[in-house]
HTML snippet that shows the backbone in 3Dmol.js (N, CA, C, O; Angstrom):
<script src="https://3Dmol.org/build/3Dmol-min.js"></script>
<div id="view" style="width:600px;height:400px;position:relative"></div>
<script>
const pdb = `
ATOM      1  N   UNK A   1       6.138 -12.526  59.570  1.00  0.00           N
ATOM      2  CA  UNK A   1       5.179 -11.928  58.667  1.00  0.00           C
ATOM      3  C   UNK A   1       5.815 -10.710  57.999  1.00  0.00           C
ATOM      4  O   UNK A   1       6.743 -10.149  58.583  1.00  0.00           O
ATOM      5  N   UNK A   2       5.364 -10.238  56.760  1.00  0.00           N
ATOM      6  CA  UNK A   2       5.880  -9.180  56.380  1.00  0.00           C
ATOM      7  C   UNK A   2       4.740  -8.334  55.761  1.00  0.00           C
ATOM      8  O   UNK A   2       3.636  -8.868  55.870  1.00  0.00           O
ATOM      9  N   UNK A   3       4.759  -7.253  55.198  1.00  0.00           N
ATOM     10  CA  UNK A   3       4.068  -6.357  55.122  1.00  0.00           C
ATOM     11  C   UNK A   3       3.872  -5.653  53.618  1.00  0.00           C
ATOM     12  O   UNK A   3       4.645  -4.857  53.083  1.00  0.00           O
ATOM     13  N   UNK A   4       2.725  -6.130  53.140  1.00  0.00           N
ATOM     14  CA  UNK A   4       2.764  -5.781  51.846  1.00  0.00           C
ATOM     15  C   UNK A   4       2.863  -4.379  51.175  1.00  0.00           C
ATOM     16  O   UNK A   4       1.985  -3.531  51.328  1.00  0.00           O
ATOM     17  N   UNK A   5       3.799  -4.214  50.546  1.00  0.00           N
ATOM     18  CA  UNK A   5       4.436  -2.698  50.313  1.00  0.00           C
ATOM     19  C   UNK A   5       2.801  -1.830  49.312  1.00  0.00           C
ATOM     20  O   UNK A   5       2.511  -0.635  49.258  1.00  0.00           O
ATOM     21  N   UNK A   6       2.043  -3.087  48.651  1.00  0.00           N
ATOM     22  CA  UNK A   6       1.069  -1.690  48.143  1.00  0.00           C
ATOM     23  C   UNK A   6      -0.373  -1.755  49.294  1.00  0.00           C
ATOM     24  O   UNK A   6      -0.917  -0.651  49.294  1.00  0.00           O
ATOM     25  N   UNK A   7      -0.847  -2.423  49.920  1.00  0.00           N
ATOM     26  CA  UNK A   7      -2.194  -2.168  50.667  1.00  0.00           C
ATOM     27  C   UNK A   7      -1.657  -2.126  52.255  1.00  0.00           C
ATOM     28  O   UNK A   7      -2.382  -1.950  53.234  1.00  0.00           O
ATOM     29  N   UNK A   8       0.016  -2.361  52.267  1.00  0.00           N
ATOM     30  CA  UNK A   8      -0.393  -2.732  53.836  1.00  0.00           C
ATOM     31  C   UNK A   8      -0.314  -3.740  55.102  1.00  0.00           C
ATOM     32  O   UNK A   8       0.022  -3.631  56.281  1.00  0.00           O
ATOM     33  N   UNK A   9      -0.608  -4.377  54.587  1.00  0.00           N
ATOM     34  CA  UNK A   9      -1.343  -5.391  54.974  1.00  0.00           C
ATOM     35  C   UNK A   9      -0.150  -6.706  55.441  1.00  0.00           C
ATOM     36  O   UNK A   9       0.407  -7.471  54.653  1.00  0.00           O
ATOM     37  N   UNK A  10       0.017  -6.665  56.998  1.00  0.00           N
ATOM     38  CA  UNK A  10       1.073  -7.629  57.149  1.00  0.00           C
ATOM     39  C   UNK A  10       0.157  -8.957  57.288  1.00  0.00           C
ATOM     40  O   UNK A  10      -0.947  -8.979  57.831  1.00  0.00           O
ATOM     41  N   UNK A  11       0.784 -10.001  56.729  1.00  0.00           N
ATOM     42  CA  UNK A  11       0.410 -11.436  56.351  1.00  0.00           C
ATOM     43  C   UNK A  11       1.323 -12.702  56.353  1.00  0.00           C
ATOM     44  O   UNK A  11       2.430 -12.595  55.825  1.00  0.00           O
ATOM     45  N   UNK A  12       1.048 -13.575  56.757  1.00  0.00           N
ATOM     46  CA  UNK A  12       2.049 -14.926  56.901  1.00  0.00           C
ATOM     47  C   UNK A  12       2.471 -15.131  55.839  1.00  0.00           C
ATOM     48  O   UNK A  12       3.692 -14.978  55.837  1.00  0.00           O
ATOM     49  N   UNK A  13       1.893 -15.541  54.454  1.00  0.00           N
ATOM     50  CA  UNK A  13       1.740 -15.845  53.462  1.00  0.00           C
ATOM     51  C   UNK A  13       2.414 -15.054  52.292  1.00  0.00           C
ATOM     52  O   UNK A  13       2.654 -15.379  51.129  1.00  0.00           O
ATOM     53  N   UNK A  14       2.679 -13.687  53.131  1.00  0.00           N
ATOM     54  CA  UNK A  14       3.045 -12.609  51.902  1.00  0.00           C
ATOM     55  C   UNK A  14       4.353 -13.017  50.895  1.00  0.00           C
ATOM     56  O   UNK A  14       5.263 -13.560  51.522  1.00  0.00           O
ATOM     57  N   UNK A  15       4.557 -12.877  49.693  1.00  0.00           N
ATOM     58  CA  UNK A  15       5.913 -13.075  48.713  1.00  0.00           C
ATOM     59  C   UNK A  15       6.568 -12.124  48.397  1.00  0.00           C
ATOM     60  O   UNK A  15       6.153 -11.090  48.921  1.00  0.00           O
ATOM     61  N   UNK A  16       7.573 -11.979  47.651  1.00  0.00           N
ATOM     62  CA  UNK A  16       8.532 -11.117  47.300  1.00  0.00           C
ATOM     63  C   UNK A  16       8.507 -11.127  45.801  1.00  0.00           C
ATOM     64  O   UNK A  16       8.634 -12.220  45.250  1.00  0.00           O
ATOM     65  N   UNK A  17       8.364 -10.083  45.095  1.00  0.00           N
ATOM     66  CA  UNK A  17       8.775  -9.994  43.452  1.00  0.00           C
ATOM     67  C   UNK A  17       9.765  -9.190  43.441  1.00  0.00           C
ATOM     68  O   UNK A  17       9.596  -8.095  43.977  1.00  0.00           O
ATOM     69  N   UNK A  18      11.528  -9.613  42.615  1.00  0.00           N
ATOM     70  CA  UNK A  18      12.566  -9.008  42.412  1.00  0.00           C
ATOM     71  C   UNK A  18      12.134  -8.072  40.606  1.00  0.00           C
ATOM     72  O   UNK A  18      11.815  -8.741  39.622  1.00  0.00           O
ATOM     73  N   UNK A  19      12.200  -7.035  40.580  1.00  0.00           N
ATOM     74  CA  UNK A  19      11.379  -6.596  38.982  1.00  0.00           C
ATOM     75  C   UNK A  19      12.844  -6.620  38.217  1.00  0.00           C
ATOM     76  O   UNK A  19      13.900  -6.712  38.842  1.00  0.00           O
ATOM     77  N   UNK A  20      12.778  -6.543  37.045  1.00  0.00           N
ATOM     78  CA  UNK A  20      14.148  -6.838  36.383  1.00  0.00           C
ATOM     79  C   UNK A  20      14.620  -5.533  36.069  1.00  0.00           C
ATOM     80  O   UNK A  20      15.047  -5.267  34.945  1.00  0.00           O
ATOM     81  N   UNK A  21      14.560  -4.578  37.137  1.00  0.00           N
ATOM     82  CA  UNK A  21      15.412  -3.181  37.304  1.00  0.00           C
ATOM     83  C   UNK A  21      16.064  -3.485  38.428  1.00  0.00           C
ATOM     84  O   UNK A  21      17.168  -2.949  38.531  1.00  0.00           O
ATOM     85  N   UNK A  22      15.557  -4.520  39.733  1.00  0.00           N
ATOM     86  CA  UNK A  22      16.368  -4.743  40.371  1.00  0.00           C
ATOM     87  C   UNK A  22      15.745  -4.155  41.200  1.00  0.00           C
ATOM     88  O   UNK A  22      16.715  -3.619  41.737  1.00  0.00           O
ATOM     89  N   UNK A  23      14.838  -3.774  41.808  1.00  0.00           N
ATOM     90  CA  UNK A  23      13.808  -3.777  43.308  1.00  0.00           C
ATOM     91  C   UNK A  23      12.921  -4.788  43.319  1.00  0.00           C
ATOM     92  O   UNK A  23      12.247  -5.225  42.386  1.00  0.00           O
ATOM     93  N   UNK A  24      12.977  -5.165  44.572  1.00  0.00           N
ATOM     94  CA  UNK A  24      12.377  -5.983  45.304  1.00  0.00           C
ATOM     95  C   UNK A  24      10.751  -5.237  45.468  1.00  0.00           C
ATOM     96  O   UNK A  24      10.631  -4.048  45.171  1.00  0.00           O
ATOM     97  N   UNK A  25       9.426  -6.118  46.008  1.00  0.00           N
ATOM     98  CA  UNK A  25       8.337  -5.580  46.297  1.00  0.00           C
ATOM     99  C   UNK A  25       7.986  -6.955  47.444  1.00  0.00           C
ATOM    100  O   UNK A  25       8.536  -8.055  47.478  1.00  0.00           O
ATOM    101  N   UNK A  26       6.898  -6.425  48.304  1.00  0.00           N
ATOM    102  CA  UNK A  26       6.700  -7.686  49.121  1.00  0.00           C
ATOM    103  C   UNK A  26       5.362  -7.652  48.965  1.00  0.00           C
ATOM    104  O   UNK A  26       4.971  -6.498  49.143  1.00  0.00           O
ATOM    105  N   UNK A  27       4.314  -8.536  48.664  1.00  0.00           N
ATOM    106  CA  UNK A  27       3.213  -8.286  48.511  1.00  0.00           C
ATOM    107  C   UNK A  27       2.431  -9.481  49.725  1.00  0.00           C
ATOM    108  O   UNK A  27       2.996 -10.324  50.423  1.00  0.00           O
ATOM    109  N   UNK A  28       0.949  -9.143  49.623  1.00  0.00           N
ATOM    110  CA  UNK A  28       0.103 -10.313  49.746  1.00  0.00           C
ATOM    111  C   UNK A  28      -0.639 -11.030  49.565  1.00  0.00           C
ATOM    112  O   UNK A  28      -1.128 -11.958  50.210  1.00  0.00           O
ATOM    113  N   UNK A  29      -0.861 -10.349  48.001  1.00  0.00           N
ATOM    114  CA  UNK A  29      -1.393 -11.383  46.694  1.00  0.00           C
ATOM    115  C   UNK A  29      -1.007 -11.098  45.508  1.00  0.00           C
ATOM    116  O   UNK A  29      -0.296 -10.144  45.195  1.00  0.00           O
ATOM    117  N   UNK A  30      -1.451 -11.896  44.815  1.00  0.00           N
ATOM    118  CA  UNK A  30      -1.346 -11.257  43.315  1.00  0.00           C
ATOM    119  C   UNK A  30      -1.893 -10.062  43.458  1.00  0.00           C
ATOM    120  O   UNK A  30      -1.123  -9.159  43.783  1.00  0.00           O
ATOM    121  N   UNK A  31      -2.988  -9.811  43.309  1.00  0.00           N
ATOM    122  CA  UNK A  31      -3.914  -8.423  43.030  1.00  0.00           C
ATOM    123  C   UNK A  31      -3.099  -7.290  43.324  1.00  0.00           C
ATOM    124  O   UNK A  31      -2.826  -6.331  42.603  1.00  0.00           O
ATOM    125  N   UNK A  32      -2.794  -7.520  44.359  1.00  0.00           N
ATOM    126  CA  UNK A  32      -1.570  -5.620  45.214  1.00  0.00           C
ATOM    127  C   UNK A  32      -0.961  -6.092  44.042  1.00  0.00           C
ATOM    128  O   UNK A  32      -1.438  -5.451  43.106  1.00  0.00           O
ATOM    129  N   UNK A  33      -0.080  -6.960  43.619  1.00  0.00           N
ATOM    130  CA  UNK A  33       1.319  -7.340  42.783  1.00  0.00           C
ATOM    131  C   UNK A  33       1.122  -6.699  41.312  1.00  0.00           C
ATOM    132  O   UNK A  33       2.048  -6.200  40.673  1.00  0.00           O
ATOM    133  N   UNK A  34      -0.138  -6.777  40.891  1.00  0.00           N
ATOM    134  CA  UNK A  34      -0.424  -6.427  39.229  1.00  0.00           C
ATOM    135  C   UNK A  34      -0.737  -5.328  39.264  1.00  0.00           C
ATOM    136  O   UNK A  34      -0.546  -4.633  38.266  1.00  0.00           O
ATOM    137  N   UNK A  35      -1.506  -4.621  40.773  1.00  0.00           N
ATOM    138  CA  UNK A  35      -1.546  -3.102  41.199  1.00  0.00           C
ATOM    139  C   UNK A  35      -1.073  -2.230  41.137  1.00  0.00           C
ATOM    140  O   UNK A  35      -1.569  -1.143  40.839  1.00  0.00           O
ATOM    141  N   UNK A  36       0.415  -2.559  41.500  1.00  0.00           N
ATOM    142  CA  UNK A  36       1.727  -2.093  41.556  1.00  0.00           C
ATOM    143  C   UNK A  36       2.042  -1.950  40.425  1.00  0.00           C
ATOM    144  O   UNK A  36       2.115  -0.852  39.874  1.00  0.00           O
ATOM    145  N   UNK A  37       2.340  -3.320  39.757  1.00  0.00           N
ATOM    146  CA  UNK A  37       3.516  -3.320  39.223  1.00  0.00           C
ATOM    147  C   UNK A  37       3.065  -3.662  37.505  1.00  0.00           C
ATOM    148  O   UNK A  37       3.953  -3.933  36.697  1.00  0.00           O
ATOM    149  N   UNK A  38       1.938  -3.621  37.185  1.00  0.00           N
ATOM    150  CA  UNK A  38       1.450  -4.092  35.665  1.00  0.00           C
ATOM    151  C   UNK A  38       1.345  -2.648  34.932  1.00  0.00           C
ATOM    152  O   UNK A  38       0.565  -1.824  35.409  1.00  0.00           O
ATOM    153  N   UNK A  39       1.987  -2.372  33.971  1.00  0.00           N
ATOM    154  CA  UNK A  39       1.786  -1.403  32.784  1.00  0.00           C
ATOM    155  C   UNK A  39       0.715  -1.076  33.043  1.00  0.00           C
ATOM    156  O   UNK A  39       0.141  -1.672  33.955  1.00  0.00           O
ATOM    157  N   UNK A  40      -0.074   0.184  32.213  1.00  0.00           N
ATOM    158  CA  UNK A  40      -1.443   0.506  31.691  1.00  0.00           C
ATOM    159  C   UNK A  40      -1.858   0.949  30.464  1.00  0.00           C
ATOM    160  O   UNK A  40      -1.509   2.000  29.927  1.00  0.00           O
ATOM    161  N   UNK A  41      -2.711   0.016  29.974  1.00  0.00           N
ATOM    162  CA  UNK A  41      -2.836   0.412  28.690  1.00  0.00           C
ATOM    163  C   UNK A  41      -2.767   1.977  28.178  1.00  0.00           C
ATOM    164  O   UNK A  41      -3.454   2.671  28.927  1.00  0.00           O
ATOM    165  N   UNK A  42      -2.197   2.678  27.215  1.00  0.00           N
ATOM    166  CA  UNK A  42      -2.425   3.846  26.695  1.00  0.00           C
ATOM    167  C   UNK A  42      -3.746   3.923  26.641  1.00  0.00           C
ATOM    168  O   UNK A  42      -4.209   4.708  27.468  1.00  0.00           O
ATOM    169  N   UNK A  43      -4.695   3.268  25.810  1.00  0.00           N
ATOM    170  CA  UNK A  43      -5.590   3.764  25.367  1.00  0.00           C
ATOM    171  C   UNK A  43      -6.934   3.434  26.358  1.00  0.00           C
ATOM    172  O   UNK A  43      -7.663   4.351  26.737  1.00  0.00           O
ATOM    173  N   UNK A  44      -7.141   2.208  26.680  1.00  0.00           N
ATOM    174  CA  UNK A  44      -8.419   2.008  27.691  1.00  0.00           C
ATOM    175  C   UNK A  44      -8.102   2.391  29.486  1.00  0.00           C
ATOM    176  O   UNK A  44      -8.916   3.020  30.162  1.00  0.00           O
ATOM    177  N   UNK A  45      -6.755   1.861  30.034  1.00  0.00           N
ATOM    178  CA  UNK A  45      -6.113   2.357  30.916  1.00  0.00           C
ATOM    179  C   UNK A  45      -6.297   1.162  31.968  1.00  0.00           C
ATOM    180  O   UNK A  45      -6.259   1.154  33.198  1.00  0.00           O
ATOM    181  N   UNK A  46      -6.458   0.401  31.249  1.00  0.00           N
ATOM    182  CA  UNK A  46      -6.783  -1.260  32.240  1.00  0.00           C
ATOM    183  C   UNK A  46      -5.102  -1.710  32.196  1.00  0.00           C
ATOM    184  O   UNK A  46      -4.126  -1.495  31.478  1.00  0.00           O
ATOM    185  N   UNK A  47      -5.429  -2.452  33.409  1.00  0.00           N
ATOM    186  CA  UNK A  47      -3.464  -3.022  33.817  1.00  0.00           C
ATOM    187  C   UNK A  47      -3.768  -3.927  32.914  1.00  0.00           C
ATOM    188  O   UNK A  47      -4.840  -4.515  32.773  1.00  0.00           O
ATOM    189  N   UNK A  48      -2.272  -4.080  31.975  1.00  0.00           N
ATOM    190  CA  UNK A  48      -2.158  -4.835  31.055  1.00  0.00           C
ATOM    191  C   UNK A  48      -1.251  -6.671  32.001  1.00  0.00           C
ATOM    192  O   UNK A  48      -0.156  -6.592  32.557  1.00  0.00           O
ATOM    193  N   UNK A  49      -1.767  -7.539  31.952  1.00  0.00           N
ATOM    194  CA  UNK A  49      -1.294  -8.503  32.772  1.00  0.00           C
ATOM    195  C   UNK A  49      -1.222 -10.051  31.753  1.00  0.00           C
ATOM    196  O   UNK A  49      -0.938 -11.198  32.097  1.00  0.00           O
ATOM    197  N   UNK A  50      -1.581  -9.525  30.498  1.00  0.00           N
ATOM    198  CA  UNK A  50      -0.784 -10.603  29.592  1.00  0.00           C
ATOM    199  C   UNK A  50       0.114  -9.717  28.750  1.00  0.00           C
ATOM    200  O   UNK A  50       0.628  -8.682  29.175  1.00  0.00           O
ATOM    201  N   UNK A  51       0.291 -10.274  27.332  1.00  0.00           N
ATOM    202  CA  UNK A  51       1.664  -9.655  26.962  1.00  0.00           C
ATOM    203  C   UNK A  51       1.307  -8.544  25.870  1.00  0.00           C
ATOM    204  O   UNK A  51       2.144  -7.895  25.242  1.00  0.00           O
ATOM    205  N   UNK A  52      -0.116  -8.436  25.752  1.00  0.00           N
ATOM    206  CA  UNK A  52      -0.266  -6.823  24.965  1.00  0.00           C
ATOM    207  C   UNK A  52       0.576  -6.527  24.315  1.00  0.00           C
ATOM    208  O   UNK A  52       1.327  -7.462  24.036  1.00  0.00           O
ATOM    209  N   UNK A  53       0.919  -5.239  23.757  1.00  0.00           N
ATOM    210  CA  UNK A  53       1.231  -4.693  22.433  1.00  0.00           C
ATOM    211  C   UNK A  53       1.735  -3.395  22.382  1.00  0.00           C
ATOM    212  O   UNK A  53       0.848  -2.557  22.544  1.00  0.00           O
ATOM    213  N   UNK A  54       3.089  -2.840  22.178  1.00  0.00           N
ATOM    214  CA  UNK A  54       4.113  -1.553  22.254  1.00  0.00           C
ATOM    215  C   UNK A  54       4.519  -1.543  21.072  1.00  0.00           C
ATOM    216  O   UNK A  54       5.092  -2.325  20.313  1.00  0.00           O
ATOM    217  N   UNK A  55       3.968  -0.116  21.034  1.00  0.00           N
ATOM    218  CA  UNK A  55       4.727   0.956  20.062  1.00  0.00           C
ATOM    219  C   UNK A  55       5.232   2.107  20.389  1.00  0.00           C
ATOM    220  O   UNK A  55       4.591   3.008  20.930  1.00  0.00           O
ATOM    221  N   UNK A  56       6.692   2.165  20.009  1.00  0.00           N
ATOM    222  CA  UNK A  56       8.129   3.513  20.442  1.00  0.00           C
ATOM    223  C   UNK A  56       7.776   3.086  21.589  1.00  0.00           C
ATOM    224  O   UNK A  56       7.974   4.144  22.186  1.00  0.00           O
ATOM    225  N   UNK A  57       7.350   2.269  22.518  1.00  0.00           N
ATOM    226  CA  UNK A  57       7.387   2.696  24.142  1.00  0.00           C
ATOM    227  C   UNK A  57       6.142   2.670  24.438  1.00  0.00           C
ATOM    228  O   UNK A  57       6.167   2.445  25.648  1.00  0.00           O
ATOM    229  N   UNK A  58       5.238   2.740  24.180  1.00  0.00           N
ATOM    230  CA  UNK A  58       3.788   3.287  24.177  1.00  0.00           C
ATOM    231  C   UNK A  58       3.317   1.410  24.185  1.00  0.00           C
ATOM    232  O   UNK A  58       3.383   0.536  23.321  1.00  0.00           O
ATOM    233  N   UNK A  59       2.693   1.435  26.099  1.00  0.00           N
ATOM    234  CA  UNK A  59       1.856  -0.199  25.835  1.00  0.00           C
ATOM    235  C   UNK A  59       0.761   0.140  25.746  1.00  0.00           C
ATOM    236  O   UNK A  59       0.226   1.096  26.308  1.00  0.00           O
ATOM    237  N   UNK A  60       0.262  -0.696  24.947  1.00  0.00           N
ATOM    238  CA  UNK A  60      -1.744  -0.944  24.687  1.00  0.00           C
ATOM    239  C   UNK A  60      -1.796  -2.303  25.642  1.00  0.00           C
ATOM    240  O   UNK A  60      -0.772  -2.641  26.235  1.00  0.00           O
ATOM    241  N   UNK A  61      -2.791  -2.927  25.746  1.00  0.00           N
ATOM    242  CA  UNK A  61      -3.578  -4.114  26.127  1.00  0.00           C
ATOM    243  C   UNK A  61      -3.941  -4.922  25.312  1.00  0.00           C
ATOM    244  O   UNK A  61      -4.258  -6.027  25.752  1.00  0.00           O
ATOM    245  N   UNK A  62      -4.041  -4.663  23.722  1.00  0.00           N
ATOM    246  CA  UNK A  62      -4.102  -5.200  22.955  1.00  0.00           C
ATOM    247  C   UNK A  62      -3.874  -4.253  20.943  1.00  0.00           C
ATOM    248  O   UNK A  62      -3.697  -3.074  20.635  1.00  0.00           O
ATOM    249  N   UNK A  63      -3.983  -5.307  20.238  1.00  0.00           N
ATOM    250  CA  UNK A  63      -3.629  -4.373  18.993  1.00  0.00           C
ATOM    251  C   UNK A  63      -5.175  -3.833  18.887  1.00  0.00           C
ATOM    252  O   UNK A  63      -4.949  -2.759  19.443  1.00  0.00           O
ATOM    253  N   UNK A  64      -5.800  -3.807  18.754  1.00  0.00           N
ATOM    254  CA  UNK A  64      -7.159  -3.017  18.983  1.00  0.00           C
ATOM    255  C   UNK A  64      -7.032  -1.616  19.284  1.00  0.00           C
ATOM    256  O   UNK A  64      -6.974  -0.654  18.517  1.00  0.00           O
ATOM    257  N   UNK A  65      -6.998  -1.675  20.554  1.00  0.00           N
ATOM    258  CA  UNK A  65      -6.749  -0.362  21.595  1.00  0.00           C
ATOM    259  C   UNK A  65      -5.441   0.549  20.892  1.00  0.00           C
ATOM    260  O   UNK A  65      -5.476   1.744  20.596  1.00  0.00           O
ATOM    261  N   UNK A  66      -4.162  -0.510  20.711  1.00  0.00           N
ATOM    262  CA  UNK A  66      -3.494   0.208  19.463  1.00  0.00           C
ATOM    263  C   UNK A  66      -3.909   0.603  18.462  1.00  0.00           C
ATOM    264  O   UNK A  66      -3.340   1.694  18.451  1.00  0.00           O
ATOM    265  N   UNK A  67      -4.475   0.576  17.576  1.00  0.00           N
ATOM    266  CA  UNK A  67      -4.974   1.224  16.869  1.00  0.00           C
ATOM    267  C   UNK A  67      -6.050   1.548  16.719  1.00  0.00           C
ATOM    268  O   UNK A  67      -6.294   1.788  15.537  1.00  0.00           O
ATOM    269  N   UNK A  68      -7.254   1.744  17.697  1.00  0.00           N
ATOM    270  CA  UNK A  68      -7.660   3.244  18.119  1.00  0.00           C
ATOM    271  C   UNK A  68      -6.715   4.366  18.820  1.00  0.00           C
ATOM    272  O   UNK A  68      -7.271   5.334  19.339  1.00  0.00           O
ATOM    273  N   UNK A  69      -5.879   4.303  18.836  1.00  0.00           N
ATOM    274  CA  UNK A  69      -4.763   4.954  18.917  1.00  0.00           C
ATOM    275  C   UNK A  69      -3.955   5.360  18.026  1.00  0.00           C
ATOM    276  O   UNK A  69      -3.076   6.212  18.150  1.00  0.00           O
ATOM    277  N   UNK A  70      -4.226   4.783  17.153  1.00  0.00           N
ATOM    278  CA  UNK A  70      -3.641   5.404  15.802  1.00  0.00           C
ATOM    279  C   UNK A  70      -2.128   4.779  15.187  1.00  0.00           C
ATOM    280  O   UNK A  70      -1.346   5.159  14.316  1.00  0.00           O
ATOM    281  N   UNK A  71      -2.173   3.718  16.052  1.00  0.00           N
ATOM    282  CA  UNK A  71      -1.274   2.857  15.483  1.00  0.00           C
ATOM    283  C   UNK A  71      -1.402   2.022  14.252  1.00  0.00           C
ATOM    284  O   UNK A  71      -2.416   1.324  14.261  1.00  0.00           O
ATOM    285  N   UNK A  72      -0.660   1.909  13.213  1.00  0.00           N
ATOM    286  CA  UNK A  72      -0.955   0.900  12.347  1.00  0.00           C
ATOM    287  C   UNK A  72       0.153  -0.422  11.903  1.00  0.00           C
ATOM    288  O   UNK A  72       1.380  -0.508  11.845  1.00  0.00           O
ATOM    289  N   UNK A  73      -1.048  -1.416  11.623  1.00  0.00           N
ATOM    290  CA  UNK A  73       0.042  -2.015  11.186  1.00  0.00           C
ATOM    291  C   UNK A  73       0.240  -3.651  12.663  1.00  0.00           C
ATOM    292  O   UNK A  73       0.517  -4.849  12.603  1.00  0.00           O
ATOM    293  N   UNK A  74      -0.034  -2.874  13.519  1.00  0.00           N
ATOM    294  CA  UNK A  74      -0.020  -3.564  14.582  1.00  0.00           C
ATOM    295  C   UNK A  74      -1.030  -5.200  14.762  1.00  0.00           C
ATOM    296  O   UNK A  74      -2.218  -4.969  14.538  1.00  0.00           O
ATOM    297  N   UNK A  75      -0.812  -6.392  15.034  1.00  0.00           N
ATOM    298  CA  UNK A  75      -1.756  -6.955  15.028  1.00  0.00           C
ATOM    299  C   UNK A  75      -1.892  -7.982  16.459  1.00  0.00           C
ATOM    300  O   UNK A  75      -0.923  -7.529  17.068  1.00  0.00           O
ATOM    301  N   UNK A  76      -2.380  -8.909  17.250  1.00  0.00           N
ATOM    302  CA  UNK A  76      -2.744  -9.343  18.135  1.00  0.00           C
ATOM    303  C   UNK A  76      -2.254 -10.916  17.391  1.00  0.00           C
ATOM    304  O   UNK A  76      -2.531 -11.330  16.266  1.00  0.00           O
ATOM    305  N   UNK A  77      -1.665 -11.390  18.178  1.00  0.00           N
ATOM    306  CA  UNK A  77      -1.092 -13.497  18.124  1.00  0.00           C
ATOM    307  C   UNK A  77      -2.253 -14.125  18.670  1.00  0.00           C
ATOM    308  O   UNK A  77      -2.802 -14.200  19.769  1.00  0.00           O
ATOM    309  N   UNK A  78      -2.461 -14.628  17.294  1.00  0.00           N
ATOM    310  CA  UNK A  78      -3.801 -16.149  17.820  1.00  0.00           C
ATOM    311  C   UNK A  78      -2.735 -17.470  17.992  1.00  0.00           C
ATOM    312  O   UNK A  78      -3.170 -18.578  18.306  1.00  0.00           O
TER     313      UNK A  78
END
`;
const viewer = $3Dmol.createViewer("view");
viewer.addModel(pdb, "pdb");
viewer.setStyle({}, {cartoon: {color: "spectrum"}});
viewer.zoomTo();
viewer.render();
</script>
């Protein structure tokens, strides 16, 4: 069993995510995993866990939230 690095929680079941900086995390679900490790929007502050929207560096959750932020220009993929 191993021991999930954000709640704790040792579990049979638990996985490993390698992040592409090159640390490892051991979790025991998704949920700890997106806890950890998901961006936050600038502007609403919800973990961003699809592929949302950066400007200079700066993630939103969506082009919306970007620009109530004062981004322009920005738009959201249908």
């Amino acid at each position: 069993m191993a021991r999930c690095d954000h709640c704790g929680n040792d579990y049979a079941h638990s996985f490993s995510v390698q992040t592409a900086a090159g640390s490892t995390h051991t979790f025991d679900c998704f949920e700890c995993a997106i806890h950890m490790l998901a961006p936050v929007c600038h502007h609403c502050g919800i973990r961003i866990i699809g592929h949302g929207a950066e400007q200079d560096g700066t993630m939103y959750c969506c082009a919306h939230c970007a620009r109530q932020s004062g981004v322009a220009g920005i738009v959201d993929h249908v």
